[in-house]
N, CA, C and O atoms as a Maestro MAE file, in Angstrom:
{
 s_m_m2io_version
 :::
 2.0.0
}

f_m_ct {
 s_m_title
 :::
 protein
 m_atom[168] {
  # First column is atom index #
  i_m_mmod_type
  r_m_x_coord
  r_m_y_coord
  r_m_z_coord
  i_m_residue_number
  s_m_chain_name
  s_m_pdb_residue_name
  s_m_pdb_atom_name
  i_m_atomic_number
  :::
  1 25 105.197 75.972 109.120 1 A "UNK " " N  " 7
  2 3 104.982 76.840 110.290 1 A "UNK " " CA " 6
  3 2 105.377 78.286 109.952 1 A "UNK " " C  " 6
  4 15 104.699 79.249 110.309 1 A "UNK " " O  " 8
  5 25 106.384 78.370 109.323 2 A "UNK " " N  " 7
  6 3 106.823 80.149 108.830 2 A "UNK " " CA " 6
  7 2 106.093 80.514 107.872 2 A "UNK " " C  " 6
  8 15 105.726 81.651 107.578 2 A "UNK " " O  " 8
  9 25 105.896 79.614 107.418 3 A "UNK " " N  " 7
  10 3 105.072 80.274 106.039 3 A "UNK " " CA " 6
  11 2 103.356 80.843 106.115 3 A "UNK " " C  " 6
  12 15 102.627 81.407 105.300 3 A "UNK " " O  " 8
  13 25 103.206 80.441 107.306 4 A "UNK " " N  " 7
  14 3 101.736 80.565 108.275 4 A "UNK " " CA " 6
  15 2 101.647 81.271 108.808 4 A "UNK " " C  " 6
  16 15 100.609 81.883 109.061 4 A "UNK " " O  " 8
  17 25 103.365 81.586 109.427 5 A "UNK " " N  " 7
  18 3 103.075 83.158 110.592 5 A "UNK " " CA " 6
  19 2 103.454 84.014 109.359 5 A "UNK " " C  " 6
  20 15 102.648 84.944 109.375 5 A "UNK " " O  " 8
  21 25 104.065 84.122 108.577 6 A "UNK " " N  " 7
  22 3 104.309 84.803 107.115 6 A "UNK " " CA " 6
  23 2 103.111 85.433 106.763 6 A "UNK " " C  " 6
  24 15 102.952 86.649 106.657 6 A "UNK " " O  " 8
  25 25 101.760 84.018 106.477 7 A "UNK " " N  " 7
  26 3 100.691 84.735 105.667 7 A "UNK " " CA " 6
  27 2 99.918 85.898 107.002 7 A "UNK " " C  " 6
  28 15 99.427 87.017 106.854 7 A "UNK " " O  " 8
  29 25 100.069 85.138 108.132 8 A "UNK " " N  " 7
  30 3 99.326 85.911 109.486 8 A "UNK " " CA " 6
  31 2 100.194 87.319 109.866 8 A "UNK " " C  " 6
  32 15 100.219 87.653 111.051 8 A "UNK " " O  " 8
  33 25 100.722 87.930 109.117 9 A "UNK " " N  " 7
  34 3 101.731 88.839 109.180 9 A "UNK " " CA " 6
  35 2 101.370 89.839 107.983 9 A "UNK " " C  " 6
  36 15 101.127 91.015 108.255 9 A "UNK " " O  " 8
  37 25 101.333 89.386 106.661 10 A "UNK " " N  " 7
  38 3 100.528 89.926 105.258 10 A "UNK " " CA " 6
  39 2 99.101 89.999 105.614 10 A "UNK " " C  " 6
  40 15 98.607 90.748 104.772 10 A "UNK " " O  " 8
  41 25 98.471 89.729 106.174 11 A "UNK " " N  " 7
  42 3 96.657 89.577 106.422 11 A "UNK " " CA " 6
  43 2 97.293 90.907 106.999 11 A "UNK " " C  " 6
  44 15 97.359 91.865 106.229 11 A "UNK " " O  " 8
  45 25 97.836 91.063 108.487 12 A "UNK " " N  " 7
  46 3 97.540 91.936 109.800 12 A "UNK " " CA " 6
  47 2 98.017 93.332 108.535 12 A "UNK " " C  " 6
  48 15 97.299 94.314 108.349 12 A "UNK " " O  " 8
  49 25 99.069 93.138 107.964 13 A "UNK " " N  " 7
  50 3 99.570 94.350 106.922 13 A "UNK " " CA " 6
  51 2 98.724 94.957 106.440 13 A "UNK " " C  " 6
  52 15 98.468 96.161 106.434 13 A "UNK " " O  " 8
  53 25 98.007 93.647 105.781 14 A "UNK " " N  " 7
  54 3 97.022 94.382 104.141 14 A "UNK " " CA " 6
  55 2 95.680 94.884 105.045 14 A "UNK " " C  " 6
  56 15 94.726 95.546 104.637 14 A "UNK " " O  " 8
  57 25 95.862 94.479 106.080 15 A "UNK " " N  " 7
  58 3 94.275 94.920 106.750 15 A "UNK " " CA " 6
  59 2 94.452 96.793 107.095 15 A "UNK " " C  " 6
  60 15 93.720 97.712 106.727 15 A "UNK " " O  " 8
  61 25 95.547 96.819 107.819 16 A "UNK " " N  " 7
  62 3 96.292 97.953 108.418 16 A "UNK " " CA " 6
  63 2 96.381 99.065 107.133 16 A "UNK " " C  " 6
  64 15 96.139 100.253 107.348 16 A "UNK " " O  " 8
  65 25 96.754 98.569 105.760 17 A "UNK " " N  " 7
  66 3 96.873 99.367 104.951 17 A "UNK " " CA " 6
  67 2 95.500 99.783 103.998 17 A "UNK " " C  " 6
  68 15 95.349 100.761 103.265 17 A "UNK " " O  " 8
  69 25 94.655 98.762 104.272 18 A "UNK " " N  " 7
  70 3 93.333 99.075 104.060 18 A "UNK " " CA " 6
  71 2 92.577 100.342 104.711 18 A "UNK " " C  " 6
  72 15 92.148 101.374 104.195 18 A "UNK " " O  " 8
  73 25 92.575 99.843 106.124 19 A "UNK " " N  " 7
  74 3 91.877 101.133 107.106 19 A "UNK " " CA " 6
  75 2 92.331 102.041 106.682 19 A "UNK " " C  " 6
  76 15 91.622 102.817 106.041 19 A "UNK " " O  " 8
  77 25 93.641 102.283 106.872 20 A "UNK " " N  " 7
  78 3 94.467 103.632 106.566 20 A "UNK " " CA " 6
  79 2 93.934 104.737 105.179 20 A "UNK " " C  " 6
  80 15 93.535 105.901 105.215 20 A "UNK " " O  " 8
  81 25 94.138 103.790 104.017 21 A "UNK " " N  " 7
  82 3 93.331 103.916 102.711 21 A "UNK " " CA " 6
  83 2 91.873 104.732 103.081 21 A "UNK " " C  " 6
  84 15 91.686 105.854 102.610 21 A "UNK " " O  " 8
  85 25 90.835 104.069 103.980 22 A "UNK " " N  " 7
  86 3 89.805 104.393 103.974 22 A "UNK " " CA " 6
  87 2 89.434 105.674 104.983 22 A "UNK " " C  " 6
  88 15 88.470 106.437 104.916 22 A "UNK " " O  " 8
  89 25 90.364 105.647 105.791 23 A "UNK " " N  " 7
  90 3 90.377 106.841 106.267 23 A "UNK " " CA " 6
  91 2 90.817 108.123 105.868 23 A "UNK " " C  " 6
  92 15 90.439 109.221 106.277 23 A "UNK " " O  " 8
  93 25 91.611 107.859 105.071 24 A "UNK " " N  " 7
  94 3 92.190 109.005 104.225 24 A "UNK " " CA " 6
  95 2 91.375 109.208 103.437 24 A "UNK " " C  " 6
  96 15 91.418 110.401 103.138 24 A "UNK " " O  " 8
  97 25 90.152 108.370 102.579 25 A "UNK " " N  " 7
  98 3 89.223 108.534 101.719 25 A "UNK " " CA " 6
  99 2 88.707 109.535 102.416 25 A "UNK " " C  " 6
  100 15 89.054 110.696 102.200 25 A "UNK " " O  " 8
  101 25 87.898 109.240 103.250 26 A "UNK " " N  " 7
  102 3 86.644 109.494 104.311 26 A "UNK " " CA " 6
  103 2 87.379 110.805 104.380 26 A "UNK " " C  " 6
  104 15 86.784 111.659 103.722 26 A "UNK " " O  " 8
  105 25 88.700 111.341 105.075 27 A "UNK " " N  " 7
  106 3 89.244 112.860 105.076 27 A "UNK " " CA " 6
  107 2 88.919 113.386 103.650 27 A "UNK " " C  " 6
  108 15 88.155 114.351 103.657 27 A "UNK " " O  " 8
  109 25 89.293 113.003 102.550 28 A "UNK " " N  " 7
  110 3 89.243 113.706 101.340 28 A "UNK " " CA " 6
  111 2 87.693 114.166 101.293 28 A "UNK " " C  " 6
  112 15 87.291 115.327 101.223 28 A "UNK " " O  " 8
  113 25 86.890 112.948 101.349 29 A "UNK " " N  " 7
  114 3 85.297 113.111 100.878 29 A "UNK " " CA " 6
  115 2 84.611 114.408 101.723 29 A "UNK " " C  " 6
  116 15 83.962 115.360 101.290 29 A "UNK " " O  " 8
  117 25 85.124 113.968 103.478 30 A "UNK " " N  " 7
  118 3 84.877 115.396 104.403 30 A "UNK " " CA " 6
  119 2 85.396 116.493 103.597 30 A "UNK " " C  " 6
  120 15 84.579 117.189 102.995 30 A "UNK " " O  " 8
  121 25 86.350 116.685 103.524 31 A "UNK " " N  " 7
  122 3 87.225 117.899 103.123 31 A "UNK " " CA " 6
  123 2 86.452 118.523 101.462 31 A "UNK " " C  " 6
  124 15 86.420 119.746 101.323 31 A "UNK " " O  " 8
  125 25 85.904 117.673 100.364 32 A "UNK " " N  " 7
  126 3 85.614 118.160 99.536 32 A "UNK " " CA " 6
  127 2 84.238 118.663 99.902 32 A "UNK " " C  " 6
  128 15 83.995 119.838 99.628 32 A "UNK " " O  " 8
  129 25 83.245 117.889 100.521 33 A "UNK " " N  " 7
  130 3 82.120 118.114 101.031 33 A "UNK " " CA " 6
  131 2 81.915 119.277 101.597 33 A "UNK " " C  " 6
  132 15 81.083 120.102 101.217 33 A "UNK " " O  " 8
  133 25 82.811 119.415 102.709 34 A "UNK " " N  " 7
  134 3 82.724 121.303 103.127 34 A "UNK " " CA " 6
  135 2 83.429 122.323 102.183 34 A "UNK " " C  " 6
  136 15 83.423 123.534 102.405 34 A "UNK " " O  " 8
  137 25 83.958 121.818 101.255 35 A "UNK " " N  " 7
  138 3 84.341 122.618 100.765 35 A "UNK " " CA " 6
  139 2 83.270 123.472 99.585 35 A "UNK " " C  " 6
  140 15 83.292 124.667 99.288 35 A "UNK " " O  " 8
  141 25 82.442 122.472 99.113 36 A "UNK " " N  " 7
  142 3 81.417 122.540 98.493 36 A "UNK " " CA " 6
  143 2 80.241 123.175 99.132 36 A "UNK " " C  " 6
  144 15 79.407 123.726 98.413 36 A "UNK " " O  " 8
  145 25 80.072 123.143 100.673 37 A "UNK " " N  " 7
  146 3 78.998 123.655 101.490 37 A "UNK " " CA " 6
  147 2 79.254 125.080 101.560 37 A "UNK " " C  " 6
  148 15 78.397 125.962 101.605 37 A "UNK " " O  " 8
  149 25 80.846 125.261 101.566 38 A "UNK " " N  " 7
  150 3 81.118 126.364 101.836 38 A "UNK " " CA " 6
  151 2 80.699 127.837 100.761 38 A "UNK " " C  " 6
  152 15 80.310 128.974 101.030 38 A "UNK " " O  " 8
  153 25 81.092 126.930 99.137 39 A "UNK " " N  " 7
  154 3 80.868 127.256 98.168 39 A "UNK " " CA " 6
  155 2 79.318 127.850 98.145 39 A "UNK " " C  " 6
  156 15 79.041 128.798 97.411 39 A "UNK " " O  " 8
  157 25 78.550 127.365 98.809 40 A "UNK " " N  " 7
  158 3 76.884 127.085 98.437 40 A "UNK " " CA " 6
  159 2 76.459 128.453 99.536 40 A "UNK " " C  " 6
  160 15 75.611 129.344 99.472 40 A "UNK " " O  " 8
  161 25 77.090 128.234 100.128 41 A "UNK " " N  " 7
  162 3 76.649 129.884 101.218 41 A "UNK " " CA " 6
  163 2 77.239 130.874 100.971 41 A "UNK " " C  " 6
  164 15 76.854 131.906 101.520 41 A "UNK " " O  " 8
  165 25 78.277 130.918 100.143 42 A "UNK " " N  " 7
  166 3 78.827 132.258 99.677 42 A "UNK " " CA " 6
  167 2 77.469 132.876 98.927 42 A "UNK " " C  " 6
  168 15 77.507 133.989 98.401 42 A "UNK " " O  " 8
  :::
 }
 m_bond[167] {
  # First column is bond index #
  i_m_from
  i_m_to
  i_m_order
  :::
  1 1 2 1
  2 2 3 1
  3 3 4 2
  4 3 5 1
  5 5 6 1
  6 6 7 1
  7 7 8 2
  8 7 9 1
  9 9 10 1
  10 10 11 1
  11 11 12 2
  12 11 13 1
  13 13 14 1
  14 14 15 1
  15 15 16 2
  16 15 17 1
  17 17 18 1
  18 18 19 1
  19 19 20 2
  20 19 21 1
  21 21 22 1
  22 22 23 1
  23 23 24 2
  24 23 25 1
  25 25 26 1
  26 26 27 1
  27 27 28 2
  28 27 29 1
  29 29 30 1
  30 30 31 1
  31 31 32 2
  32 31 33 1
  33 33 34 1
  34 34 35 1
  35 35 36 2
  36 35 37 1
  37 37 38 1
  38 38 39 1
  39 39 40 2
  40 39 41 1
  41 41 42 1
  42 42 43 1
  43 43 44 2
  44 43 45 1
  45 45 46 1
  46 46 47 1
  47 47 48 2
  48 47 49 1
  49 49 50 1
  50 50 51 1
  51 51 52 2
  52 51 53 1
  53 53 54 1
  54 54 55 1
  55 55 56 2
  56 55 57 1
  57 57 58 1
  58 58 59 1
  59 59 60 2
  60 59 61 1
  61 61 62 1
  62 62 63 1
  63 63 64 2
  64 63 65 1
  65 65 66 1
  66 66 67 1
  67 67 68 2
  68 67 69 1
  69 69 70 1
  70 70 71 1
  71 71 72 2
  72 71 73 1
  73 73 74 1
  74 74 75 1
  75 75 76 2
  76 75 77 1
  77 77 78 1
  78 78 79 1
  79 79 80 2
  80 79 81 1
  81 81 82 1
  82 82 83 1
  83 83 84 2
  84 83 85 1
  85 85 86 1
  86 86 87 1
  87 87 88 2
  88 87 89 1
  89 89 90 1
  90 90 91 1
  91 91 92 2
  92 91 93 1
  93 93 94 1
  94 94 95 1
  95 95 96 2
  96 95 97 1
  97 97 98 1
  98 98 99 1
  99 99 100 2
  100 99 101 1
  101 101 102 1
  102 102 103 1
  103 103 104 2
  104 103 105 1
  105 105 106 1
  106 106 107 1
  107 107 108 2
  108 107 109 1
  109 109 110 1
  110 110 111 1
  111 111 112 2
  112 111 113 1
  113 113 114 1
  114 114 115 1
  115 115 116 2
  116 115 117 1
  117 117 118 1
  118 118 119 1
  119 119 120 2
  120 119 121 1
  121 121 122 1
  122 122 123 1
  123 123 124 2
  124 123 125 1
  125 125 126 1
  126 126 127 1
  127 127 128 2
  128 127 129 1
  129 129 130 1
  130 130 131 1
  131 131 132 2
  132 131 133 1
  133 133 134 1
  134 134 135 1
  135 135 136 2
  136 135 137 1
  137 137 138 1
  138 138 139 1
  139 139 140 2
  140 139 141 1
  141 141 142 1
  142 142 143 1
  143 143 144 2
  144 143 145 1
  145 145 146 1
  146 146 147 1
  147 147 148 2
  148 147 149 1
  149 149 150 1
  150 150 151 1
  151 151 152 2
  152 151 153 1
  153 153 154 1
  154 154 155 1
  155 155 156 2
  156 155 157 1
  157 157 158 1
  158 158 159 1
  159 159 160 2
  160 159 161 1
  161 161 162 1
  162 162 163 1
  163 163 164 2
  164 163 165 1
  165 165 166 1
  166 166 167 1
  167 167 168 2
  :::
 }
}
């Protein structure tokens, strides 16, 4: 039984630290992207 709410505890984690990961991607990729647009209209 602990070792079940254990793994259901590591899932909810690794999921949480996933999104997080990918959102911070997604900021970087925005952030280089305009940065590059910006470059292109100078």
């Amino acid at each position: 039984m602990e070792f079940h709410r254990a793994a259901e505890v590591i899932e909810v984690g690794r999921t949480l630290a996933i999104d997080a990961l990918d959102s911070l991607n997604v900021d970087d990729r925005l952030r280089r992207l305009a940065r590059a647009d910006r470059g292109q209209r100078c």
